[in-house]
C-alpha positions in Angstrom: 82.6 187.4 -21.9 81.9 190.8 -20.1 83.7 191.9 -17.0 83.0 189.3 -14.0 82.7 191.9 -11.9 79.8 193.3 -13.4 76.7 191.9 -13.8 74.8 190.8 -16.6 72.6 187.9 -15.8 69.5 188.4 -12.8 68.4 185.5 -11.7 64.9 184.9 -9.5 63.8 182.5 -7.7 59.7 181.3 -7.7 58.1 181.2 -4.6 58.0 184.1 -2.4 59.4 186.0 -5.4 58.0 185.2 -8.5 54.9 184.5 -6.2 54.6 186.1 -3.1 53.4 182.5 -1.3 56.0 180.3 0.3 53.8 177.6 1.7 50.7 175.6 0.6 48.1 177.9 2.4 45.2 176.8 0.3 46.2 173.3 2.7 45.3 175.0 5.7 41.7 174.4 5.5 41.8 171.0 4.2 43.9 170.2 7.7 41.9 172.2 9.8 38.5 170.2 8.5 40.5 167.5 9.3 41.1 168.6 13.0 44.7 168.6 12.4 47.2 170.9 13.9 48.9 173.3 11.0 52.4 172.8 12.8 52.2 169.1 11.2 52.6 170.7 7.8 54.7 173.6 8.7 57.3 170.7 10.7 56.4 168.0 8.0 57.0 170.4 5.6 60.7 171.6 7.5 61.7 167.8 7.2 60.4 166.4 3.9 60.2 169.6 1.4 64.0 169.6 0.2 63.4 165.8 -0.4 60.2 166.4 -2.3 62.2 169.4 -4.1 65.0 167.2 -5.5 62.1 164.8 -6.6 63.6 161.8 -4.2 59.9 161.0 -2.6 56.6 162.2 -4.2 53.9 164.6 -2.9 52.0 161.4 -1.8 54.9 159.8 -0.1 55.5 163.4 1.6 52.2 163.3 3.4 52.2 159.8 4.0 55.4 160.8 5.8 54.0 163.9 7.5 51.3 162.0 8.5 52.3 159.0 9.9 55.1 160.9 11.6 52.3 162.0 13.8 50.1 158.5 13.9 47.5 159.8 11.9 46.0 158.0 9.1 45.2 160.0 5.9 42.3 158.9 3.5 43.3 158.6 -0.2 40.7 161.2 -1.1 42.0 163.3 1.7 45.7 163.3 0.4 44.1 163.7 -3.3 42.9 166.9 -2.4 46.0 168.3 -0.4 47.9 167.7 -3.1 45.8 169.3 -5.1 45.4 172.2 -2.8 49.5 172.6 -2.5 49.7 172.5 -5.9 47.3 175.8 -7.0 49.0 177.6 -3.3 51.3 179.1 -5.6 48.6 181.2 -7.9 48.0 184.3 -8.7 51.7 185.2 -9.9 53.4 188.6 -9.2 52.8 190.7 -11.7 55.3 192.8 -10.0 58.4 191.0 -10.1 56.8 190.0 -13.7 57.3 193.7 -14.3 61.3 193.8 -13.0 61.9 190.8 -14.9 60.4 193.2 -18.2 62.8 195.8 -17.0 66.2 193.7 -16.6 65.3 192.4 -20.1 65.0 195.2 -21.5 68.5 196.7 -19.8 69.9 193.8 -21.3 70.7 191.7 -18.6 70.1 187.7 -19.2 67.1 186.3 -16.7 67.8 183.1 -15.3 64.9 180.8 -13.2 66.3 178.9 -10.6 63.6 177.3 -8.4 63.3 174.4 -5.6 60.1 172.4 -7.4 59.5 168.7 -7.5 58.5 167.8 -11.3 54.7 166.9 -9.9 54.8 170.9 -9.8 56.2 171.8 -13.0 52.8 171.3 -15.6 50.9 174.2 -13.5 54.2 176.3 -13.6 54.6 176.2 -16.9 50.8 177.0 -17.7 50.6 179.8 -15.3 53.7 181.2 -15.2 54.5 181.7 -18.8 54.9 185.3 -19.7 57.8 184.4 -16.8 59.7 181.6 -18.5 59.2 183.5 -21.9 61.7 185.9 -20.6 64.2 183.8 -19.3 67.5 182.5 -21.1 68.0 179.9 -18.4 66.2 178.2 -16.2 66.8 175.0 -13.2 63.9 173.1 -11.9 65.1 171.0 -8.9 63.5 168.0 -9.3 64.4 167.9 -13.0 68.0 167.6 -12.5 67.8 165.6 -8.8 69.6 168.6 -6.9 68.1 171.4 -5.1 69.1 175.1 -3.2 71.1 175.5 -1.4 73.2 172.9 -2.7 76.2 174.3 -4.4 76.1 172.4 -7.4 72.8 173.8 -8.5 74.1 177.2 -8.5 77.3 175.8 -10.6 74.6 174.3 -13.0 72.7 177.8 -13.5 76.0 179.5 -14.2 76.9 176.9 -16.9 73.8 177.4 -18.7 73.7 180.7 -18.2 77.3 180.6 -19.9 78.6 183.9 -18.3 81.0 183.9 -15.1 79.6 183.9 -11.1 80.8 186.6 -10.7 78.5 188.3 -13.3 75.4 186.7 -11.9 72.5 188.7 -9.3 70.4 186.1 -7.5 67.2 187.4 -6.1 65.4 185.0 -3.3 63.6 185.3 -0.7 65.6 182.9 1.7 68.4 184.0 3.0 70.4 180.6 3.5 69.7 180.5 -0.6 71.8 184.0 -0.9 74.0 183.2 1.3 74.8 179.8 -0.8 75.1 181.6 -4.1 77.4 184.4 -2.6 79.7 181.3 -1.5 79.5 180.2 -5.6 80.6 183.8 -6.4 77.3 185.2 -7.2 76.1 188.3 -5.8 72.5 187.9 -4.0 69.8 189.6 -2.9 67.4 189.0 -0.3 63.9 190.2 -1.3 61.3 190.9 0.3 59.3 192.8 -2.3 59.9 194.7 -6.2 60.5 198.2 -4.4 63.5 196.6 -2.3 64.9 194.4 -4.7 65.3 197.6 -7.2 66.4 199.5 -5.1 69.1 197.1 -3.7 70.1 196.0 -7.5 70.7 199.2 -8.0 73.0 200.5 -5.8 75.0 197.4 -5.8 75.4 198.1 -10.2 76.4 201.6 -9.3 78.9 200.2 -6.9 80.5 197.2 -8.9 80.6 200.0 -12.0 81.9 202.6 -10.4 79.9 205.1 -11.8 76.5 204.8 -12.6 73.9 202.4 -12.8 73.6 200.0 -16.4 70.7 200.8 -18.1 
């Protein structure tokens, strides 16, 4: 085991990271043909999402919920295709962060996946993203193991799979109630916002926890 105070494991989150999307956009326009306000998904999405994540209701139950939250009824064939549509929201991948991942790799830092995605999700991720998973030593799918961020024990889970301490681990996400979470494990975290950032923030704090230098 290397020194927890040093890091030696990076681990990303997916969307708004891995992908720069963070909500089903490709839904919009289904709603809006629909001549339903967006703020049903966005609130629907505020109060149902962490359930969908930890795979306790399905993407239909979520908009049957959404939906009748709001007394509207929802065709089958209408649902079909937001489901669909929420699904492919998270395409084209980042072929930035793709790039960092490359370059942590490389540095020899292990590359952990730890994402918030019902198991519904999980067949396009794994055929879209897979030049992403190839890299990683680790990865957590929430609705695979019934927990999700920013539950503590899915951080706890990461780090045992991981098999290095918290304190060795760099979490990159791009919500900051995630990093904060992790920090309270005893990972260091990052809140990003884009590649440049991220870099440049993983950087400093390597030169600060080594004391001189940055790995590489």
């Amino acid at each position: 085991m290397s020194d927890n105070n040093r890091v030696s494991a990076c681990v990303f989150d997916f969307g708004g990271v891995m992908t720069m999307a963070t909500m089903p956009e490709k839904v919009r326009a289904i709603v809006e043909c629909l001549g339903v306000d967006w703020s049903v998904i966005t609130d629907g999405y505020a109060k149902y999402r962490r359930q969908l994540d930890g795979n306790f209701i399905s993407f239909d139950d979520m908009y049957d919920l959404i939906f009748a939250d709001n007394d509207i009824e929802l065709g089958e064939a209408d649902k079909e295709e937001l489901i669909e549509a929420d699904i492919s929201s998270f395409h084209p991948c980042n072929d930035e962060t793709l790039a960092l991942m490359r370059n942590l790799k490389e540095r020899g830092y292990k590359i952990g996946i730890l994402t918030n995605m019902p198991t519904a999700f999980v067949p396009s991720f794994k055929n879209y993203y897979k030049d992403f998973i190839a890299l990683a030593d680790a990865m957590v799918i929430s609705g695979e193991e019934k927990m999700y961020k920013p539950q503590r024990r899915i951080y706890r889970l990461m780090t045992k799979r991981l098999n290095v301490e918290p304190g060795e681990i760099c979490f990159f996400d791009d919500v900051e109630a995630n990093c904060e979470s992790a920090r309270s494990c005893g990972w260091k975290a990052i809140r990003f916002t884009d590649v440049v950032q991220a870099m440049r923030e993983f950087d400093e704090l390597v030169a600060r926890d080594q004391g001189s230098g940055v790995r590489g």
